[in-house]
C-alpha positions as CSV (number, residue, x, y, z in Angstrom):
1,X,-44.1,118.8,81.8
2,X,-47.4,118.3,80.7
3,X,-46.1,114.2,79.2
4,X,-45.4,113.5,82.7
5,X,-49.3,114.2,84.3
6,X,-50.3,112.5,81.0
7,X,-48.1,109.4,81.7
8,X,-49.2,109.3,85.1
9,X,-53.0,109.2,84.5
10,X,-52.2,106.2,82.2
11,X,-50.2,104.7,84.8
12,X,-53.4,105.4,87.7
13,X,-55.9,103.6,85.2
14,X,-53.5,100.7,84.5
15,X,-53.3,99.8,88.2
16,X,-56.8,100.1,88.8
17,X,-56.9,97.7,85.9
18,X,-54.7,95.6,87.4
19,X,-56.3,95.9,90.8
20,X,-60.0,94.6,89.3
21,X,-57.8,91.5,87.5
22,X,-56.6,90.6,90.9
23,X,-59.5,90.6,92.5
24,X,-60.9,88.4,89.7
25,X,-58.6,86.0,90.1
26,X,-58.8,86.1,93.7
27,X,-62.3,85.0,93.3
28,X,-61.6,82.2,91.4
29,X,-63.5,79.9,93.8
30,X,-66.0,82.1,94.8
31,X,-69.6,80.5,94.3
32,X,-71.9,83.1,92.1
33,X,-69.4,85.5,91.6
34,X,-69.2,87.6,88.3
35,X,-65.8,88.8,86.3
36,X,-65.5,92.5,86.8
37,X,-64.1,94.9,84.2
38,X,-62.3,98.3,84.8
39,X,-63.6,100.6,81.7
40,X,-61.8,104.1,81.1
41,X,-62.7,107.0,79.1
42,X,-60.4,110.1,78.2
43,X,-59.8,112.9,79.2
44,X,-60.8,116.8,77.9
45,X,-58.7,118.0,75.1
46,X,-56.8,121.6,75.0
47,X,-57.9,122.9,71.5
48,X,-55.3,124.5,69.8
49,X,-56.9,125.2,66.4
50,X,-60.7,124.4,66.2
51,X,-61.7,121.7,63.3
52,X,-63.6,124.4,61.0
53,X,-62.0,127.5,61.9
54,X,-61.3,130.3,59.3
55,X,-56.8,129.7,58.5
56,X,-56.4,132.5,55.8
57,X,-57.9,135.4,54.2
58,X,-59.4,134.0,51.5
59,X,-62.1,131.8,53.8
60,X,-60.2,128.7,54.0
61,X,-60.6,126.0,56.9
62,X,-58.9,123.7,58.5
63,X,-59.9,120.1,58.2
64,X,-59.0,119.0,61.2
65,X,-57.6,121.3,63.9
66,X,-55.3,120.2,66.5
67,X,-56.6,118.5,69.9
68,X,-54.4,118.1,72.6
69,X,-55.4,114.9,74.8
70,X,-55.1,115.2,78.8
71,X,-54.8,111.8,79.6
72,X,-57.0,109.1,81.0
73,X,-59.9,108.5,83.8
74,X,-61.2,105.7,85.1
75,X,-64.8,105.4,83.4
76,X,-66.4,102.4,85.5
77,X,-65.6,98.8,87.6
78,X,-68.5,96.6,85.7
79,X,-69.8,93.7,86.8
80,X,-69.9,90.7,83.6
81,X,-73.3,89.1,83.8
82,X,-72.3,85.4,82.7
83,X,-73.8,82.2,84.1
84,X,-71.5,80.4,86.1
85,X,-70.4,76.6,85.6
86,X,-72.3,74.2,87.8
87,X,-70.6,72.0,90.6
88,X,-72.5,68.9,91.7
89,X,-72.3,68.1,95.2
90,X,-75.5,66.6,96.2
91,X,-75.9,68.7,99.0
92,X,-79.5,69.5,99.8
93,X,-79.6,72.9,100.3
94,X,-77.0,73.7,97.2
95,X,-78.8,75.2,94.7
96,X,-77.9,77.0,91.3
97,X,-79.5,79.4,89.7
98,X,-80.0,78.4,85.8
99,X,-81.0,81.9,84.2
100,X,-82.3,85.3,85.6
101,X,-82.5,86.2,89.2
102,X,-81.2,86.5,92.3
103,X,-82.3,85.3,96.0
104,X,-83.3,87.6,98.3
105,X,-81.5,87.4,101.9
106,X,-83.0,89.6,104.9
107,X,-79.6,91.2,106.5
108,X,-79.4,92.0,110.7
109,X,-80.7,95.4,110.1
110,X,-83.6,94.4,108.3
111,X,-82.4,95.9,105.0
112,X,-83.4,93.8,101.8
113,X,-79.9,92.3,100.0
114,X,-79.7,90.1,96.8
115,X,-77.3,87.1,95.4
116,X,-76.6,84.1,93.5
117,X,-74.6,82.2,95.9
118,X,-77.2,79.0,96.2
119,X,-74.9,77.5,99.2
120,X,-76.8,77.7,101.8
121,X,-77.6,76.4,105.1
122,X,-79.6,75.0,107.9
123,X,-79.9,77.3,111.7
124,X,-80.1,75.4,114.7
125,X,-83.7,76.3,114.8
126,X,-84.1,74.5,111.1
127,X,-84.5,77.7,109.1
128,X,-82.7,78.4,106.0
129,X,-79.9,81.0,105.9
130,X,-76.7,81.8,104.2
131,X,-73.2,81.0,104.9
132,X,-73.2,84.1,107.0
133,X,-76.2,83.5,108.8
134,X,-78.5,85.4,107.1
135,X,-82.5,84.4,106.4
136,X,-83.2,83.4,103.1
137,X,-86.5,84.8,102.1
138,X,-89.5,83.4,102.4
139,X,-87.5,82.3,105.8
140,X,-88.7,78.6,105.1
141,X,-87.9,76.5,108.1
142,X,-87.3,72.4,107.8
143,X,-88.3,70.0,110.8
144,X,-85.6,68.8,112.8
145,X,-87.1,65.8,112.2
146,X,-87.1,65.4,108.5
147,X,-84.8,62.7,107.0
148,X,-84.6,64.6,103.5
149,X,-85.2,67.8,101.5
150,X,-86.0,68.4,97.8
151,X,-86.1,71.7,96.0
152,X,-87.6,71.3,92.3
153,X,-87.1,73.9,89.1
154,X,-90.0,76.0,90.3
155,X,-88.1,76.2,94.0
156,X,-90.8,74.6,95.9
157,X,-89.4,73.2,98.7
158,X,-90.3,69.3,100.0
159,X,-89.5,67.7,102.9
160,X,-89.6,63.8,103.7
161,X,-90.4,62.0,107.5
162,X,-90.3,58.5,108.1
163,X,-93.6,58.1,109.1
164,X,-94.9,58.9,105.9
165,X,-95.2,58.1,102.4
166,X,-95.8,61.5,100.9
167,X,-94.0,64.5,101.4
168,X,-94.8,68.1,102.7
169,X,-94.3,71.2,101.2
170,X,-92.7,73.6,103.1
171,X,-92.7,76.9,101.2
172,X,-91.4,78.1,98.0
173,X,-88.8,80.1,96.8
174,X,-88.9,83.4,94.9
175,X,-86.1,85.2,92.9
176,X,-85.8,88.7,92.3
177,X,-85.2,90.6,88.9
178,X,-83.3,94.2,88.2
179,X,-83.6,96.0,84.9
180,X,-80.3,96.8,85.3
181,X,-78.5,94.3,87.5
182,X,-74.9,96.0,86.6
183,X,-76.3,98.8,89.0
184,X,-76.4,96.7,92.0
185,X,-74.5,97.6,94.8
186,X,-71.7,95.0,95.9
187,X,-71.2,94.9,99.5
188,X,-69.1,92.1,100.0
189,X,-70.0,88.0,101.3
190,X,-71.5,87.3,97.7
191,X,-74.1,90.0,98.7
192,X,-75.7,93.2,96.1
193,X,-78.1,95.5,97.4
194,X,-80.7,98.1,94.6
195,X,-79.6,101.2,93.9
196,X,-81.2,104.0,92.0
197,X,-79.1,102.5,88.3
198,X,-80.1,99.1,89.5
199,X,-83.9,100.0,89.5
200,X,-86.2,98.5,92.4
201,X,-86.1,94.5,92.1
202,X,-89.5,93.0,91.0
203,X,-90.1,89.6,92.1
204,X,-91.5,86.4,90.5
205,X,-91.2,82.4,91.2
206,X,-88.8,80.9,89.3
207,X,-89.7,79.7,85.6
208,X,-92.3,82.7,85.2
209,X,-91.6,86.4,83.5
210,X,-88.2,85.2,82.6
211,X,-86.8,84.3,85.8
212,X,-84.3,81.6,86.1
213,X,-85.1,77.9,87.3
214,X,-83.4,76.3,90.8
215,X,-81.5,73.0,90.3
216,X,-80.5,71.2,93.4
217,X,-77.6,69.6,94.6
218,X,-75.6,72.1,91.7
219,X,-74.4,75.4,93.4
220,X,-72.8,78.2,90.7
221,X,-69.1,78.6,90.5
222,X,-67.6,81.5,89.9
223,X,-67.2,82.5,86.1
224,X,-63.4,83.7,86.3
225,X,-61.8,82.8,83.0
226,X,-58.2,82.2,84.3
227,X,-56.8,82.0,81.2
228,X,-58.4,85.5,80.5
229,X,-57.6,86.9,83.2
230,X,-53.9,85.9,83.7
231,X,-54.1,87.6,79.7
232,X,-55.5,90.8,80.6
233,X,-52.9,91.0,83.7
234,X,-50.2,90.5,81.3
235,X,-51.1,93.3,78.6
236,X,-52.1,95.8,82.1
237,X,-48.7,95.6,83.4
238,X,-47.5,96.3,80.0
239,X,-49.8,99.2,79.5
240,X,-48.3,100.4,82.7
């Protein structure tokens, strides 16, 4: 019952289809997180008659042939690169990313990982990390006793004391750059690392060789179309 395998590849691509929706819309509120799509390609085809093969004795050909199709495979799960809606909070270390570029986070075992999610944090000991804990580089570290923070477009970080006038600067942030940022490897909390598709990240402040710009106090949401998505749930199950 060769209808029946067909049927049932459809039927495997459709829930994977409607497995990516759901986790779309599950990261509805997820700051810096980007739509994913499933993409499918099909299957081989049994050929019957060859297109161009030799039907009677007297050199004729067929035009077309007849091609039998197998089915369907999952292709890919791609990551959508769109810019995310800003959310003003006003908190100091809440940044967005306007443009290209990613931050780049130092993980426990020293490995180098990449995101977008600008909510960050203060340690106990003052230096900068993500929700998880984990060292944003340059690893800038604020005073315990500074009364206020500002992070300008070219992510140069300032900090403000009340025995001064002027402020200090305490570092500056950098943002990193794939050719191909659909390789990038998600690993879950908001987190990508490079991969061999993703190319090796090249670094640059931001505002120079086409790199984004920082905006404080404006973390990216996440840039789930809901209407969209419910959509594409609707025609999956159908398709299923």
């Amino acid at each position: 019952m060769k209808a029946l395998h067909i049927a049932a590849s459809g039927m495997s691509a459709q829930q994977l289809r409607v497995d990516t929706i759901a986790n779309n819309l599950a990261n509805m509120s997820t700051t810096g997180y980007n739509a994913r799509r499933a993409e499918f390609a099909d299957l081989h085809y049994q050929q019957f008659a060859r297109a161009g093969a030799i039907s009677a004795s007297d050199g004729s050909m067929l035009p077309t042939g007849v091609q039998v199709g197998l089915g369907v495979r999952p292709a890919a799960v791609s990551m959508h690169i769109q810019q995310g809606p800003s959310a003003m909070t006003g908190g100091d270390l809440d940044i967005a990313i306007e443009g290209r570029g990613y931050l780049e986070i130092t993980l426990p075992d020293g490995r180098a990982a990449y995101t977008r999610d600008g909510a960050l944090h203060r340690s106990g000991d003052g230096l900068i990390v993500t929700s998880d804990g984990f060292e944003v580089v340059p690893g800038l570290t604020i005073p315990t006793e500074a009364r206020a923070i500002t992070i300008n477009a070219s992510g140069e970080v300032w900090a403000y004391f009340r025995d001064r006038v002027q402020p200090e600067r305490m570092g500056q942030f950098a943002l990193a750059g794939f050719t191909n940022e659909k390789g990038l490897e998600a690993i879950g909390s908001n987190l990508f690392v490079e991969t061999e598709a993703s190319g090796p990240a090249f670094v640059g402040d931001p505002g120079t060789d086409g790199m984004g710009t920082l905006r404080q106090g404006y973390p990216e949401e996440s840039s789930v179309d809901a209407v969209r998505e419910v959509t594409e749930m609707i025609k999956a199950q159908r398709g299923y």
